[in-house]
C-alpha positions in Angstrom: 276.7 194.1 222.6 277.0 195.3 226.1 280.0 193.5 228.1 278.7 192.9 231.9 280.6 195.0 234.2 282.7 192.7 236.4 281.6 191.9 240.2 283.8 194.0 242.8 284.2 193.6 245.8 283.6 195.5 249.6 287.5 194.5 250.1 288.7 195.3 246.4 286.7 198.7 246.1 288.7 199.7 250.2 291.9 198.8 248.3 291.6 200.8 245.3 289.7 204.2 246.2 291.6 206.3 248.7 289.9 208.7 250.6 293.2 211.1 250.3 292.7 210.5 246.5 289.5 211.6 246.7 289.4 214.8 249.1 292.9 215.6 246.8 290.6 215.0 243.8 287.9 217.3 245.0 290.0 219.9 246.0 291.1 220.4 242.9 287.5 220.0 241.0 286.0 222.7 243.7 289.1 225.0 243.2 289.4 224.8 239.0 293.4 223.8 239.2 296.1 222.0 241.1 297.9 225.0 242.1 295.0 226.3 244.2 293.9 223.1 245.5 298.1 222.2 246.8 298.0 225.6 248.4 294.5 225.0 250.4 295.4 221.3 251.1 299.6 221.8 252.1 300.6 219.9 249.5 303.6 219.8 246.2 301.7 220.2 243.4 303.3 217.2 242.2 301.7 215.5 244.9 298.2 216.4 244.3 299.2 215.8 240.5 299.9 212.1 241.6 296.6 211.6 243.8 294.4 212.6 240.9 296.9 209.8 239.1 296.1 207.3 241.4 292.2 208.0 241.2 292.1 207.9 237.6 294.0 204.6 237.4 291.7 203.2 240.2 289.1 204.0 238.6 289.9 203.5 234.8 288.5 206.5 233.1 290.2 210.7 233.1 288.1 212.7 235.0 289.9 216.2 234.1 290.5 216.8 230.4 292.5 220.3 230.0 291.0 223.0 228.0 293.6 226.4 227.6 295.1 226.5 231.2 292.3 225.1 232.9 291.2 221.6 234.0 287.4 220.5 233.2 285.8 217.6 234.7 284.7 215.3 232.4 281.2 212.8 232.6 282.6 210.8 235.1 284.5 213.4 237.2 281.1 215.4 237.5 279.6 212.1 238.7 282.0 211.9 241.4 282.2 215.6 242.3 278.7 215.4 242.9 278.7 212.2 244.8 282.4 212.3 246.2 282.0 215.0 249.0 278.8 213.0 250.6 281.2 210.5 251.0 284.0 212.7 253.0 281.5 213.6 255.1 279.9 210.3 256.2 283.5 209.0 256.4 284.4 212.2 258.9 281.0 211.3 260.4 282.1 207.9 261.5 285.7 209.2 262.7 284.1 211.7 264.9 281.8 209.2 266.4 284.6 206.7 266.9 287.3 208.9 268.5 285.2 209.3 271.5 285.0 205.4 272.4 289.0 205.7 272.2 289.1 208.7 274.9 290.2 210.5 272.1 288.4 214.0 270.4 290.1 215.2 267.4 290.9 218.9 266.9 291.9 219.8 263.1 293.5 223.2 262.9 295.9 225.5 261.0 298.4 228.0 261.9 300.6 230.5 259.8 304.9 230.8 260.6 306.3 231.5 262.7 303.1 231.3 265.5 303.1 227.5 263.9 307.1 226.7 264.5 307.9 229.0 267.2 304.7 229.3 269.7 302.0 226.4 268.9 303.9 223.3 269.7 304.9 224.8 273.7 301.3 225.9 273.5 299.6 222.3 272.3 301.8 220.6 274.7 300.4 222.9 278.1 296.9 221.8 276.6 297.7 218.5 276.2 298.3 218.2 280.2 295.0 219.7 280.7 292.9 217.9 278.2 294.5 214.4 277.3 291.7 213.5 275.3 292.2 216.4 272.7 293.9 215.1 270.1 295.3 218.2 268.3 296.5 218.0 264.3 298.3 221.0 263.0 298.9 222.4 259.1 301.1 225.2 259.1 299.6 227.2 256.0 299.2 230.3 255.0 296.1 232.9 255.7 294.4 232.4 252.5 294.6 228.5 252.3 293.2 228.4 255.8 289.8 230.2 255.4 289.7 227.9 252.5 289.4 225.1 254.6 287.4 227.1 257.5 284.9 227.2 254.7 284.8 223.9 253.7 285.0 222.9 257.3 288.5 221.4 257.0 289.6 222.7 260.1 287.7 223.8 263.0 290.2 227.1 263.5 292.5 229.3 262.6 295.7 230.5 263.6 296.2 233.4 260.8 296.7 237.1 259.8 293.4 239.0 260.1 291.5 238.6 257.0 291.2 241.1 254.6 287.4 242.5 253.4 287.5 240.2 250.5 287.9 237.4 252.6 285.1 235.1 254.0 283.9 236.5 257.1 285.0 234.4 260.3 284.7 235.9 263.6 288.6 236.8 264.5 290.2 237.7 267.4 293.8 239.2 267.6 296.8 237.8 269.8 299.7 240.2 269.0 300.7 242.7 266.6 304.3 240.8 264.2 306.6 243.5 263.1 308.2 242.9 259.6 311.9 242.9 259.5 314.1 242.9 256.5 317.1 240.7 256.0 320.4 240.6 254.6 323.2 238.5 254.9 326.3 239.2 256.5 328.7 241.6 255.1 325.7 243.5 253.0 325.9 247.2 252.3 323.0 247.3 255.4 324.5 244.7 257.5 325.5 247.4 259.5 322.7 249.8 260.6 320.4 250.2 262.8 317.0 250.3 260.7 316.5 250.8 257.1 313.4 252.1 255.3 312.2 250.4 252.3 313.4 252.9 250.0 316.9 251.4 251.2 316.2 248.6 249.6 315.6 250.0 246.3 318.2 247.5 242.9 318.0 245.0 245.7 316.9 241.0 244.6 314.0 240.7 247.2 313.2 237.4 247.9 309.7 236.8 248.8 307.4 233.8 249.5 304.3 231.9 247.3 301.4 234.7 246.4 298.7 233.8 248.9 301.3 234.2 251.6 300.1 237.7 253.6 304.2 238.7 254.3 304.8 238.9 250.8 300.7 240.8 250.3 301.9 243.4 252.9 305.3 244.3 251.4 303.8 243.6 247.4 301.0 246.4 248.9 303.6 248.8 249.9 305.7 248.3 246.6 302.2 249.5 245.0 301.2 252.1 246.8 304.5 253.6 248.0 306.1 253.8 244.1 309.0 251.5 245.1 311.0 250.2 243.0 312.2 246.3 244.6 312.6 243.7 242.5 310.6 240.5 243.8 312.4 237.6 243.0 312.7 233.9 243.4 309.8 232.5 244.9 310.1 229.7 247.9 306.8 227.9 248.9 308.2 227.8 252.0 308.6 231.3 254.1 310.9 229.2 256.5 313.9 228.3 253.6 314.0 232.5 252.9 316.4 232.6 255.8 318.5 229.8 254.4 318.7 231.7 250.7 319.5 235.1 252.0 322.3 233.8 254.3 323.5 231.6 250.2 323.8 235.3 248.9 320.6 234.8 246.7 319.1 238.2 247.7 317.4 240.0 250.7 313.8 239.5 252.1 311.3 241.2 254.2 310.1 238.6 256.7 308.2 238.5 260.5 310.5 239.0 263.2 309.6 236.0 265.2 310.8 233.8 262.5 314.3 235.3 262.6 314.9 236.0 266.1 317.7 234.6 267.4 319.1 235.7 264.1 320.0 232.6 261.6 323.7 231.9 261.3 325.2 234.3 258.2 321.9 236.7 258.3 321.3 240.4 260.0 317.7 241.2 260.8 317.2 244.8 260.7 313.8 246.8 262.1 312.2 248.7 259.1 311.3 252.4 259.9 309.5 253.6 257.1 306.9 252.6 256.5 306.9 250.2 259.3 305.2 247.1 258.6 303.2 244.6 260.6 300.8 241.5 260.8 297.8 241.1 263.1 297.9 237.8 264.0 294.7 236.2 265.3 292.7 233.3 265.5 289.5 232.7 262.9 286.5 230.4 264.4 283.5 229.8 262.4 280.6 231.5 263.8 278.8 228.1 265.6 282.7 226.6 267.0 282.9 223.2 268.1 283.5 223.0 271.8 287.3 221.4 271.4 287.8 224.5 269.4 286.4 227.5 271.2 288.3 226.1 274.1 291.8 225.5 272.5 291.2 229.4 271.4 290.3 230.7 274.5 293.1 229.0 276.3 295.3 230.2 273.3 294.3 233.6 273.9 294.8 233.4 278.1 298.4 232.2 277.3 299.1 234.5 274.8 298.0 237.4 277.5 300.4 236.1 279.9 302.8 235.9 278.4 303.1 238.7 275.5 303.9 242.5 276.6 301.2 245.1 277.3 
């Protein structure tokens, strides 16, 4: 005997299905794991691990069973993958066509360190005079994660390193070229010289950031192809807390120059020879921009040409 399914309401279905729940929930159905979908959405793993929670409990049924190392949707998570996204998109629909009435037009974008620390917050605020009604969110993310969401139309630009052939083609324009710089703390065997090569570096603990991060994919590709011998050690999600654990004595690190300059207290940052190493930094627009967007970029780029050396 079938039991009727009980009557819920408009009000009761708002309070139990949250729409971070379920873009966290999609993430990680589109991207087969949690790990992926916290790196593409800025998240702790632990976080999108509870949103998934939440979802299930709102709902009342698993919608991932695990197989091996991988998560599987089960019957009802495939029903709401299916259905889930239409819904994100009519809910952005009606955010889109509300800001305006406000004054206000939302800009979503992302930005890799240090541009997103050091440079975009001076840069946001000179736009801001010109354009009050530009409302301008940031996520400071890596490369990788942000043509993620350029793809799924996340985030309507980029602030990142210039993307590599196996990475989805955005039109990108450079900014500046950002030297890499390794770091040791004070009283190091190198604290003292003027440059080091890589070689230097050789029975040293190198601390390096998450996988998808390009700093550690630039030094991991000269470790490969230059027959070094480093040591890369204790991962921190977080490429601004390397600082903080070379100055502790847990190793050294190779890391952009903008981030450490003025130096950290208890830290030396040293200009590496050979092979020297740098970053193009850029920004990625899809190839049909909003307007908010290919203006905040252009305006990027006319500030970054007055005020960077030819």
């Amino acid at each position: 005997m079938n039991v009727p399914r009980p009557l819920i309401s408009d009000s009761d279905i708002a309070d139990r299905l949250s729409l971070r729940d379920l873009a966290t929930f999609l993430a990680v159905a589109e991207h087969g794991g949690v790990s992926r979908a916290a790196r593409v959405l800025g998240y702790a793993q632990s976080t999108v691990s509870l949103h998934v929670q939440s979802l299930e409990a709102a709902l009342g049924v698993p919608l991932f069973r695990r197989v091996g190392k991988r998560l599987v949707l089960e019957p009802a998570g495939q029903r709401l993958a299916s259905e889930g996204a239409d819904l994100l998109v009519h809910a952005r629909r009606l955010y889109d066509q509300a800001a305006p009435a406000n004054g206000v037009t939302p800009l979503f974008l992302s930005s890799i360190e240090p541009f997103g620390s050091r440079r975009l917050p001076a840069l946001i605020v000179a736009y801001r005079r010109e354009h009050p009604e530009i409302e301008i969110n940031v996520q400071v993310i890596g490369s990788v994660a942000a043509f993620d969401l350029l793809q799924a139309e996340r985030i309507a630009l980029a602030i990142c390193a210039r993307p590599r052939n196996a990475e989805p083609a955005f039109p990108f324009t450079p900014l500046y070229e950002e030297p890499l710089v390794a770091l040791v703390p004070h009283g190091h065997r190198l604290a003292s010289v003027k440059s080091v090569r890589l070689t230097d570096l050789r029975g040293e603990r190198v601390i390096v950031s998450e996988e998808s991060c390009v700093f550690r994919r630039l030094l991991q590709h000269a470790v490969d192809n230059g027959g070094l011998d480093l040591a890369l050690s204790a991962t921190f999600g977080a490429v601004t807390s390397i600082p903080f654990a070379v100055a502790a004595g847990m190793g050294v690190a190779v890391l952009p120059r903008g981030l450490v300059t003025p130096e950290p207290a208890g830290v030396r940052a040293i200009p590496i020879a050979r092979p020297p190493l740098t970053v193009t930094v850029g920004i990625a627009l899809p190839r049909n921009p909003s307007p908010a967007a290919a203006d905040f970029a252009a305006f990027v780029r006319r500030s970054m040409r007055a005020t960077t050396p030819s």
